[in-house]
FINUVEX-478915 format. One record per residue (C-alpha): residue in three letters; chain; x, y, z. Coordinates in steps of 0.02 Angstrom, whole numbers, padded with zeros to 5 digits. Example, Ala and Ser with C-alpha at 12.3 -4.5 7.8 and 13.67 -1.06 7.14 Angstrom:
<nodes>
<type:Ala, mol:A, x:00615, y:-00225, z:00390>
<type:Ser, mol:A, x:00684, y:-00053, z:00357>
</nodes>
This chain:
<nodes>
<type:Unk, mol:A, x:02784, y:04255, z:04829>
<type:Unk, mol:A, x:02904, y:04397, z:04760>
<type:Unk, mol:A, x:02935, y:04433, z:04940>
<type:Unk, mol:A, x:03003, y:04272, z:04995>
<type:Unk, mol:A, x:03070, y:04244, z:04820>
<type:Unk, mol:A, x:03103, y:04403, z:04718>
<type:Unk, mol:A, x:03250, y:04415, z:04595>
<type:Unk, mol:A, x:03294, y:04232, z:04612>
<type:Unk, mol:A, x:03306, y:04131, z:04427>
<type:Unk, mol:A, x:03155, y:04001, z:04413>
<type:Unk, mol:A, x:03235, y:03840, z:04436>
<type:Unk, mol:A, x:03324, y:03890, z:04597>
<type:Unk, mol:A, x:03151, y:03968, z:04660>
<type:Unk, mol:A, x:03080, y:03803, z:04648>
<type:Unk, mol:A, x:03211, y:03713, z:04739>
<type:Unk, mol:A, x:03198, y:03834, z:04876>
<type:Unk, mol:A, x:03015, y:03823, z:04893>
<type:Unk, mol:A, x:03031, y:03604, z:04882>
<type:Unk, mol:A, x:03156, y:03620, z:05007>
<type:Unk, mol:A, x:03094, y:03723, z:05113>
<type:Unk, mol:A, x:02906, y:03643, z:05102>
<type:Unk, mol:A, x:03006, y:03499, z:05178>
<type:Unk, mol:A, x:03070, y:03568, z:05312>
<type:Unk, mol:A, x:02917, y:03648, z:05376>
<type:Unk, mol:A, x:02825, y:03482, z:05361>
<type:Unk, mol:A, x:02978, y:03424, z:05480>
<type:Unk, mol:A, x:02972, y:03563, z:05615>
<type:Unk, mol:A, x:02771, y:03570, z:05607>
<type:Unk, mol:A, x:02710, y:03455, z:05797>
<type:Unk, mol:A, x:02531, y:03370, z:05741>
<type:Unk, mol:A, x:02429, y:03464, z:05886>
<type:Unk, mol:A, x:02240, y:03372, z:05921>
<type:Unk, mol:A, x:02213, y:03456, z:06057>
<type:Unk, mol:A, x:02097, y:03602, z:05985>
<type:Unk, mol:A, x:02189, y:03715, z:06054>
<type:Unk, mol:A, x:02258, y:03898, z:05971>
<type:Unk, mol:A, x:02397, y:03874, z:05861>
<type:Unk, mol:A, x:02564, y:03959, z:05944>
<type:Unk, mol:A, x:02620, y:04074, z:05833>
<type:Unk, mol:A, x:02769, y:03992, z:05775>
<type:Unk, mol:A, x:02674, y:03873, z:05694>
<type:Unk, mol:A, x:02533, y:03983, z:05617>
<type:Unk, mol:A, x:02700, y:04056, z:05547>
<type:Unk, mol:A, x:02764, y:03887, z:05453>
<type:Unk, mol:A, x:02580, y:03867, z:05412>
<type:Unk, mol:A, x:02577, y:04004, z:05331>
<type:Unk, mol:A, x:02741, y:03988, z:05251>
<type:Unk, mol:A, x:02682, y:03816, z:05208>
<type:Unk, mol:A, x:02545, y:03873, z:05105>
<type:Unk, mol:A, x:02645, y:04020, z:04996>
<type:Unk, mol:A, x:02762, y:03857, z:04935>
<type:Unk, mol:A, x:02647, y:03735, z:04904>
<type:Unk, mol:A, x:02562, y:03877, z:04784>
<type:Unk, mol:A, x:02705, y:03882, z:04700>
<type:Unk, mol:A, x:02736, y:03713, z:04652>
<type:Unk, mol:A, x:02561, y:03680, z:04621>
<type:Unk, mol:A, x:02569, y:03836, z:04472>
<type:Unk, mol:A, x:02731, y:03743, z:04423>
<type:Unk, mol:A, x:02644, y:03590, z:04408>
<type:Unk, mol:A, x:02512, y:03651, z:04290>
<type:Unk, mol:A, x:02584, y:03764, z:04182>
<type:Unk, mol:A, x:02757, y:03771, z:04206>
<type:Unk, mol:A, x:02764, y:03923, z:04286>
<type:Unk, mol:A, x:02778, y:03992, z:04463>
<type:Unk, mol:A, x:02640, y:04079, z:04513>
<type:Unk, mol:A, x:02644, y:04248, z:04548>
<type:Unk, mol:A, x:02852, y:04222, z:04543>
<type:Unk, mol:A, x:02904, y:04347, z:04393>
<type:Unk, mol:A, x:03109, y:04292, z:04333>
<type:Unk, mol:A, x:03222, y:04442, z:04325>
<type:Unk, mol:A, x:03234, y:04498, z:04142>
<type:Unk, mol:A, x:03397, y:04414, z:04040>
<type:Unk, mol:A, x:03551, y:04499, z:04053>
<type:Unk, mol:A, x:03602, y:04555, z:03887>
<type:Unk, mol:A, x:03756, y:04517, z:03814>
<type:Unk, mol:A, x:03900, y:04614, z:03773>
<type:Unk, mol:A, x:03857, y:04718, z:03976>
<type:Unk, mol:A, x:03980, y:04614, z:04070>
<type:Unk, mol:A, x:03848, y:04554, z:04168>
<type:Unk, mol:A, x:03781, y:04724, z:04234>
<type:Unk, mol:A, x:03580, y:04765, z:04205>
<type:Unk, mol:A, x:03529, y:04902, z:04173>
<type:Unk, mol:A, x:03717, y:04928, z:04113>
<type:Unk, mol:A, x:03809, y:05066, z:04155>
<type:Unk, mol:A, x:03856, y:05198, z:04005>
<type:Unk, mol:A, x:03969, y:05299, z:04119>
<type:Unk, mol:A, x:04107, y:05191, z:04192>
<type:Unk, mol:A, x:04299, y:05243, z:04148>
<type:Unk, mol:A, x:04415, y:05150, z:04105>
<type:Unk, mol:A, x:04546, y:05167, z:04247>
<type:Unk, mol:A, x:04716, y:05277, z:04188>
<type:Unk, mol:A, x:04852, y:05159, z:04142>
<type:Unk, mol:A, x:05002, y:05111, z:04266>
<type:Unk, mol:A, x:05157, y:05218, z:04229>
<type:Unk, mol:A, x:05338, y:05160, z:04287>
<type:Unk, mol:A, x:05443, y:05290, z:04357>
<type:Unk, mol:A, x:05597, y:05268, z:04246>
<type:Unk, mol:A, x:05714, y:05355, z:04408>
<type:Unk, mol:A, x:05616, y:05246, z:04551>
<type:Unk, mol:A, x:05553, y:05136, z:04445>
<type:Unk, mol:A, x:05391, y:05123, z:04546>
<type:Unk, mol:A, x:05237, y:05114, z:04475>
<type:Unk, mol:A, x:05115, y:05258, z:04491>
<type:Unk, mol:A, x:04910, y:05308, z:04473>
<type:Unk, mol:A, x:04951, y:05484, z:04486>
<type:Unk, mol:A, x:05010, y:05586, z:04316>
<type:Unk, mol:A, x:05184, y:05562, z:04287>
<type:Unk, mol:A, x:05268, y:05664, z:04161>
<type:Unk, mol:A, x:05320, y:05605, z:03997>
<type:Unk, mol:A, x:05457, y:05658, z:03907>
<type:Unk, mol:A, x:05459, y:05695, z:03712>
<type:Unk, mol:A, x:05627, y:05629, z:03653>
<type:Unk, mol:A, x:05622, y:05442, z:03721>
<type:Unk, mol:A, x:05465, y:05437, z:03804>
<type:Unk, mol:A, x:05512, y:05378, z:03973>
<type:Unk, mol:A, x:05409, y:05434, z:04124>
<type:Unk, mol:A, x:05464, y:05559, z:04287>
<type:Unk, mol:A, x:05385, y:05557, z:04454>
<type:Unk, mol:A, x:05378, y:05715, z:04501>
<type:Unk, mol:A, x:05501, y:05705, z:04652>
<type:Unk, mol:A, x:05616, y:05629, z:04561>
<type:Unk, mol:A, x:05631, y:05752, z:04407>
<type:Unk, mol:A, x:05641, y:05885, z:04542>
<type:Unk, mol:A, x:05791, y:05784, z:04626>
<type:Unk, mol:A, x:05878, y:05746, z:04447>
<type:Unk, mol:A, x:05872, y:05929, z:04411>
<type:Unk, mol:A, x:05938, y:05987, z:04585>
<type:Unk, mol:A, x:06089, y:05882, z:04545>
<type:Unk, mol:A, x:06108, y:05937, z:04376>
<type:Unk, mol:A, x:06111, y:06133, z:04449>
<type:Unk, mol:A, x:06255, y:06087, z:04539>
<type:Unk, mol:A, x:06363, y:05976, z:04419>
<type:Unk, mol:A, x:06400, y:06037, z:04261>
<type:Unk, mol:A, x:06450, y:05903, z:04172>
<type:Unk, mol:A, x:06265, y:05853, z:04176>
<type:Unk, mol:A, x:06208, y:06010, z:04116>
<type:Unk, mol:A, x:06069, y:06026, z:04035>
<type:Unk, mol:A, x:05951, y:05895, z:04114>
<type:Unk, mol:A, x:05956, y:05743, z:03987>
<type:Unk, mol:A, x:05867, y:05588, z:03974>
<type:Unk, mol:A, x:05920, y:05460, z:03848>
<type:Unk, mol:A, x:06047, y:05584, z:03767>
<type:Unk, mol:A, x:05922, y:05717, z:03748>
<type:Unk, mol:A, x:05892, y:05866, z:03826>
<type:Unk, mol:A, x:05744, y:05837, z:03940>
<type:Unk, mol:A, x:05579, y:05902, z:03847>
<type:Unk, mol:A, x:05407, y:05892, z:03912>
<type:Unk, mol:A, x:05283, y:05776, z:03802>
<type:Unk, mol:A, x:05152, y:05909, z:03841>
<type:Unk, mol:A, x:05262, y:06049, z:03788>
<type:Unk, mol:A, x:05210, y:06185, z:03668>
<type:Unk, mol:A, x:05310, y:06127, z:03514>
<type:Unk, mol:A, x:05329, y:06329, z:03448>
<type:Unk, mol:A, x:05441, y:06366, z:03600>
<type:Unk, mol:A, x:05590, y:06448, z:03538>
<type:Unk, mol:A, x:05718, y:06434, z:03675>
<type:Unk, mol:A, x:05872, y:06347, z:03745>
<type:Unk, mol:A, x:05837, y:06169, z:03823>
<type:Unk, mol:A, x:05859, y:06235, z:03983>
<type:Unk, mol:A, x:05736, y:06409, z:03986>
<type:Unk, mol:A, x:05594, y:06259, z:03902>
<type:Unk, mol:A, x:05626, y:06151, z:04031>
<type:Unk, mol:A, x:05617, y:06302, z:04156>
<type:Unk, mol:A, x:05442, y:06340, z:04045>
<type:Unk, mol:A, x:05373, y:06185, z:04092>
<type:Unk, mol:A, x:05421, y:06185, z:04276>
<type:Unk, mol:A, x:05320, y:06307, z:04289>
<type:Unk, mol:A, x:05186, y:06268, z:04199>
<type:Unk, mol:A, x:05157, y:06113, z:04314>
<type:Unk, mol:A, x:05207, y:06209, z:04465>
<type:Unk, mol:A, x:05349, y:06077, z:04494>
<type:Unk, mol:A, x:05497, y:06131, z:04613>
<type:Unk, mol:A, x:05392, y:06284, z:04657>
<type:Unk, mol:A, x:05413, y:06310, z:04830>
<type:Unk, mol:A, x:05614, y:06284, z:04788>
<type:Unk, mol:A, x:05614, y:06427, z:04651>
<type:Unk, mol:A, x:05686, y:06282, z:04545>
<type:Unk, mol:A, x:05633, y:06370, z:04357>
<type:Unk, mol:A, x:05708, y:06520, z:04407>
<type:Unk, mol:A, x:05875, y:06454, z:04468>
<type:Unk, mol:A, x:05881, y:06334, z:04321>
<type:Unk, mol:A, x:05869, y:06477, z:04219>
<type:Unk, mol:A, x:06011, y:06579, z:04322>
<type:Unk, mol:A, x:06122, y:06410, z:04310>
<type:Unk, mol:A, x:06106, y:06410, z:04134>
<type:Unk, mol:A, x:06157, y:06588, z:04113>
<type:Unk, mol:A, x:06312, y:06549, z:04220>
<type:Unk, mol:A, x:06363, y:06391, z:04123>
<type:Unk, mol:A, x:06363, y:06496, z:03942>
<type:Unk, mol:A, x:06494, y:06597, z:03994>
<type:Unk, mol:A, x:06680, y:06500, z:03993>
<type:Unk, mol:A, x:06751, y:06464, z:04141>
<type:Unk, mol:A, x:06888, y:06567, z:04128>
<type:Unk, mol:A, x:06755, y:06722, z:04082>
<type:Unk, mol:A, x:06656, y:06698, z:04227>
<type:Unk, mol:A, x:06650, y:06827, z:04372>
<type:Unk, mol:A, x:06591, y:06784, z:04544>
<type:Unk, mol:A, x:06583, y:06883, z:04714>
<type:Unk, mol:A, x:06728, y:06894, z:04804>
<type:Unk, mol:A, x:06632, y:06908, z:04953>
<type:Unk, mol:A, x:06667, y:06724, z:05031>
<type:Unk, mol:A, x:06513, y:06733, z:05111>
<type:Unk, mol:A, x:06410, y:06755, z:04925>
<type:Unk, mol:A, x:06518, y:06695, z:04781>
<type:Unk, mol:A, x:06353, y:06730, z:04691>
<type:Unk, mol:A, x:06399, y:06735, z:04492>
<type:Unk, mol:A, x:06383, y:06891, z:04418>
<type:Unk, mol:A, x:06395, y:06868, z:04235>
<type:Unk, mol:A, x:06565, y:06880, z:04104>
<type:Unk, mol:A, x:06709, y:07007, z:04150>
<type:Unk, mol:A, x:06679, y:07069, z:03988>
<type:Unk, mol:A, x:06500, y:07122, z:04032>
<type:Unk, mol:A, x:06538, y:07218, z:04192>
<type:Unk, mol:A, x:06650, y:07298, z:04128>
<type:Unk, mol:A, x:06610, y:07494, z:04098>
<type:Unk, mol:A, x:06601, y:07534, z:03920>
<type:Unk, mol:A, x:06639, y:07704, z:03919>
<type:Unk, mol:A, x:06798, y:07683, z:04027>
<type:Unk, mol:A, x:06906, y:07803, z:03928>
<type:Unk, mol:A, x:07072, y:07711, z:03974>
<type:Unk, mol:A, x:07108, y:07525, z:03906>
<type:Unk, mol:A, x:07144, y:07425, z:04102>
<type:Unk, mol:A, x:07031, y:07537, z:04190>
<type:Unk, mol:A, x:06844, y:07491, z:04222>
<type:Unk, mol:A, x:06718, y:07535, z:04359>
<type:Unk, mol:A, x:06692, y:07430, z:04498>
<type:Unk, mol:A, x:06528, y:07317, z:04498>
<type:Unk, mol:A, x:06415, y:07296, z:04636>
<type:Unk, mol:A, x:06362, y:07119, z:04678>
<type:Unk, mol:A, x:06171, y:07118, z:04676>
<type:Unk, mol:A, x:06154, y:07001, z:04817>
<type:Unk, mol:A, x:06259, y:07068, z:04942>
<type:Unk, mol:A, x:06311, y:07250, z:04885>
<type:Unk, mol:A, x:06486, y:07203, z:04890>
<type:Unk, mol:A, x:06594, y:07316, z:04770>
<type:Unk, mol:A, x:06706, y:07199, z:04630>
<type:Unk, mol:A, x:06849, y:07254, z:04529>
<type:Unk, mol:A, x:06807, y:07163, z:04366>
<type:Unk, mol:A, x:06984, y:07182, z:04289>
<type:Unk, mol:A, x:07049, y:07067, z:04443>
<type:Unk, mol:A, x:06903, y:07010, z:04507>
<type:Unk, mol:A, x:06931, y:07037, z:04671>
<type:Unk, mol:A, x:06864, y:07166, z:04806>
<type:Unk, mol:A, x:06864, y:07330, z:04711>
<type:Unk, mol:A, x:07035, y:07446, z:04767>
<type:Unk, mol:A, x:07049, y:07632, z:04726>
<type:Unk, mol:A, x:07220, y:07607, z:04660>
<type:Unk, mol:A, x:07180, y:07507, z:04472>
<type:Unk, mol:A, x:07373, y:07480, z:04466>
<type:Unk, mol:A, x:07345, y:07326, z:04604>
<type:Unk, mol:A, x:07265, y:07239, z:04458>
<type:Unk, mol:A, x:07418, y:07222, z:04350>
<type:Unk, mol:A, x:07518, y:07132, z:04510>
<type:Unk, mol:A, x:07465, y:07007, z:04647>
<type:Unk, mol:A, x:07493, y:07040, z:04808>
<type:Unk, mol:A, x:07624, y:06961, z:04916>
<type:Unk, mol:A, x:07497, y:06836, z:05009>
<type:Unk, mol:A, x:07414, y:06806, z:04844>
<type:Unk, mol:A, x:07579, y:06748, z:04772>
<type:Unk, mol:A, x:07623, y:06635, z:04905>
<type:Unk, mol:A, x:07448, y:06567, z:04914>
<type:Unk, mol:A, x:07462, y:06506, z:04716>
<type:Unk, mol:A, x:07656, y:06449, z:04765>
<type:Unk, mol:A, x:07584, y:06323, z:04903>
<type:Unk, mol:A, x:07430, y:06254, z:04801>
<type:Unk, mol:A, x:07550, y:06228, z:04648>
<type:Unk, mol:A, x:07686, y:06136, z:04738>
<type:Unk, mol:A, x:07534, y:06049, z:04824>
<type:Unk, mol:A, x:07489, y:05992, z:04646>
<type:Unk, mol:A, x:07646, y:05951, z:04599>
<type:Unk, mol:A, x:07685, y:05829, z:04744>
<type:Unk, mol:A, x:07491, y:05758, z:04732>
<type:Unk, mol:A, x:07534, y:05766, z:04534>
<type:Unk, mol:A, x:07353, y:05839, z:04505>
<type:Unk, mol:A, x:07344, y:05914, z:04340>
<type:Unk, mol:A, x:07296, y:06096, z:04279>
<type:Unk, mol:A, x:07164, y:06108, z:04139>
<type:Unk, mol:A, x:07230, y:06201, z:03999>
<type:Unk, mol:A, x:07050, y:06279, z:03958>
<type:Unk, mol:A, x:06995, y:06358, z:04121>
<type:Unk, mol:A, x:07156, y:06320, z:04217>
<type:Unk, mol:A, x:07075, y:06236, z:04370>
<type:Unk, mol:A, x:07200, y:06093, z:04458>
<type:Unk, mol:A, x:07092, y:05941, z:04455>
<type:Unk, mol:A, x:07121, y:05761, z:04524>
<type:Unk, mol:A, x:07071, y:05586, z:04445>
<type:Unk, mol:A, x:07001, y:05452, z:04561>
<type:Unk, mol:A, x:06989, y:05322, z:04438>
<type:Unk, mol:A, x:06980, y:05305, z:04239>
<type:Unk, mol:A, x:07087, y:05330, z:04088>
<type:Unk, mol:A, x:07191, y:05472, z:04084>
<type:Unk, mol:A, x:07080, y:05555, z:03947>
<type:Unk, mol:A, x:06986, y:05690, z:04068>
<type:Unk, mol:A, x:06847, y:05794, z:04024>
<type:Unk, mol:A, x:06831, y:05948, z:04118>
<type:Unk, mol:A, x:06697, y:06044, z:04160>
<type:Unk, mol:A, x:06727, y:06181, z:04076>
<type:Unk, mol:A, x:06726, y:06041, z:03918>
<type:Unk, mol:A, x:06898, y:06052, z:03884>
<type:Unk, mol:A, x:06983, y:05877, z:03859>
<type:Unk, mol:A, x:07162, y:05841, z:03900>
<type:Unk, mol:A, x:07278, y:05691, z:03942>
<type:Unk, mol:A, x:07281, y:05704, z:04140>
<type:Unk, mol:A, x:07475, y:05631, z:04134>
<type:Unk, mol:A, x:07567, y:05774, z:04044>
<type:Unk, mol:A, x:07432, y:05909, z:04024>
<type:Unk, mol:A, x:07419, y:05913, z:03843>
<type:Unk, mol:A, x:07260, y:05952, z:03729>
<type:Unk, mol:A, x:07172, y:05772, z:03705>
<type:Unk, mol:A, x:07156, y:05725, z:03519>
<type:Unk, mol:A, x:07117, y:05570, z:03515>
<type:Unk, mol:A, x:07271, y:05469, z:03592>
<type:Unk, mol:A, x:07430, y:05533, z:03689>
<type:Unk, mol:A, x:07588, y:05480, z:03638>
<type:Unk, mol:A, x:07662, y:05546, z:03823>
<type:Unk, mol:A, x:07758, y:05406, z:03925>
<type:Unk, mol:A, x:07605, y:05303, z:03996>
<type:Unk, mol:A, x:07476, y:05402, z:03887>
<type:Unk, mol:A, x:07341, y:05266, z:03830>
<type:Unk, mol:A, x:07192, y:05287, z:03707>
<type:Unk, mol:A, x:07008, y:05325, z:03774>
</nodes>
């Protein structure tokens, strides 16, 4: 009977086999002819007789015959027998605090706030932060972005840690991104007005502070060796900055195109009434906002007359932050 009946509960086996006993009795055609049963019905006969066993053990002792009932499912198993020791729970749904959609994959969680980064979009928020800085270094909540998984005895700037854990998780790899984070963060410690680049228009790479190219052995005070720009080979005078000259005396004057290149951007200025920054002296322009401005070399100034920002300006039309 475990063949027609096998891992069914003993009530319901009994039901089937009533049932079923009932419909055989139905489709079975009396047949007085003598003749050989077709085999159709020696089938039913037979299936006839299996169930009628079966109730008849249920009748007498309450059980089913050779029927056996699957063993009870133990509590506590969720239903599974034999239960299974090695499921997982499945990893927990992260939110992507940038995207803010929801990922199975590892995101990576930071230290300081504990918010979670896809890893596209940390890439992306990084990229930007290379090239802006006011945003620099990467920050989340404030804080300087920190990896949750992060060896807590690094001794380092927030940005070369960062750059630590890029590469650690092999994030931004193909884009070099750890190494140029760490190159941008070399560039933004030295002030603005410090900072030497390639003159080459075709490079501009930066090259580090004037004060660091120049020669220390130059015996004369104004006088220093030119520099070769490592990415393009291009000789810089680091007094000037410019394309290195044989003649150091060009340093102490600007040249006649020079001067009426700075002539034209000022009076430009002046009728667009930009404003200088009296840190790094670059001409800058509000779009919209106070008139307290924030440079990005981190100087702060009141963009209507120029002056050093403490706090208010008393200037005609100054107002508070």
């Amino acid at each position: 009977m475990a063949s027609l009946l096998g891992n069914i509960d003993r009530e319901t086996a009994l039901l089937i086999a009533e049932l079923s006993l009932n419909d055989i009795n139905e489709l079975r055609r009396p047949d007085d002819s003598g003749d050989a049963l077709s085999d159709e019905d020696y089938a039913l006969q037979l299936m006839a007789e299996e169930f009628s066993q079966v109730l008849a053990a249920a009748d007498d002792d309450g059980g089913i015959g050779d029927f056996e009932e699957e063993p009870p499912t133990p509590s506590g198993d969720n239903g599974i027998w034999p239960p299974n020791l090695d499921i997982e729970e499945p990893p927990p749904i992260k939110t992507c605090a940038v995207c803010m959609e929801n990922h199975n994959e590892e995101l990576f969680s930071l230290c300081s706030c504990q918010h979670h980064y896809c890893g596209s979009c940390l890439e992306q928020y990084i990229e930007t932060c290379i090239h802006n800085e006011n945003t620099f270094p990467p920050k989340c909540c404030d804080q300087p972005i920190t990896f949750a998984d992060a060896d807590p005895r690094s001794l380092g700037s927030p940005a070369e840690n960062l750059a630590r854990s890029l590469d650690e998780h092999y994030l931004g790899i193909d884009s070099n991104l750890g190494a140029r984070l760490r190159a941008k963060a070399s560039e933004f410690d030295v002030p603005p007005q410090d900072r030497v680049y390639c003159p080459n228009p075709r490079c501009s790479s930066f090259l580090g502070s004037s004060s660091s190219l120049q020669d220390p052995h130059t015996p004369k005070l104004g006088q220093s060796e030119p520099f070769q720009c490592p990415t393009c080979s291009e000789l810089v005078c680091t007094l000037c900055r410019k394309r290195a000259h044989p003649d150091q005396s060009e340093c102490q004057s600007m040249s006649v195109e020079d001067e009426l290149a700075e002539l034209e951007l000022h009076e430009l200025a002046r009728s667009k009434r930009w404003q200088t920054c009296p840190g790094c002296k670059a001409i800058v322009e509000i779009t919209h906002g106070c008139n307290h401005m924030i440079c990005r070399c981190r100087a702060e100034f009141c963009y209507l007359c120029g002056s050093e920002w403490r706090g208010v300006c008393i200037c005609q039309g100054g107002g508070e932050d």
